[in-house]
N, C-alpha and C positions, 0 to 999 in steps of 0.2 A: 803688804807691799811686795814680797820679795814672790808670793803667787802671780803679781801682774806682770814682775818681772821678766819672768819665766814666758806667763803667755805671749806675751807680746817680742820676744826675744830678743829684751836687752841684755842680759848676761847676769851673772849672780848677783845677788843682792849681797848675800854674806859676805863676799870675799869683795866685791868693787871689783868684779872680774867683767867688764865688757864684753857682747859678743858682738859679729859685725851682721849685719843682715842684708844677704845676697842676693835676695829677690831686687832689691833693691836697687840694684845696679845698673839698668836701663830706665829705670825711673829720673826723669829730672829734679837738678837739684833744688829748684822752686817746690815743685811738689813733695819733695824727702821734707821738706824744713814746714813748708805744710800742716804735712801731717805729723810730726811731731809738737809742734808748734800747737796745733790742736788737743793732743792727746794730753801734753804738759798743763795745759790751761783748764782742759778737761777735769784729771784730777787733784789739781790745786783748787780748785774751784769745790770739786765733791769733798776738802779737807779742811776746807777756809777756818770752818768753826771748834777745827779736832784742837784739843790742848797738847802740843807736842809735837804737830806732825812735819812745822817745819825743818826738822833736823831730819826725817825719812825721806821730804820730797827733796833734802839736797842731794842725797845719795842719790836717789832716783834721775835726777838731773844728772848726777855724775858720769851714771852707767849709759842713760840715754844719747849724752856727747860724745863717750869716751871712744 
């Protein structure tokens, strides 16, 4: 999880550290929620069956919002 982190650049995983993503910034805000909204569902989806993972995908949510 904290690899997808990285790539996709939410911000740390370890720390709960947020980063803000600047491309971002002429993007509408329909489209920002979009594609997070997708990507969120995406890997909830590839984790449905893991034993554990909902306590990783809340983090991931955390950094995601934050």
């Amino acid at each position: 999880m904290s690899e997808f982190c990285q790539r996709k650049g939410y911000g740390n995983y370890d720390t709960l550290r947020p980063s803000s993503k600047y491309g971002w910034v002429l993007v509408d805000d329909a489209e920002i929620l979009l594609a997070y909204n997708a990507e969120m569902r995406g890997i909830a989806n590839y984790y449905a069956l893991a034993s554990g993972a909902k306590g990783s995908l809340r983090r991931l949510m955390f950094l995601a919002t934050g």
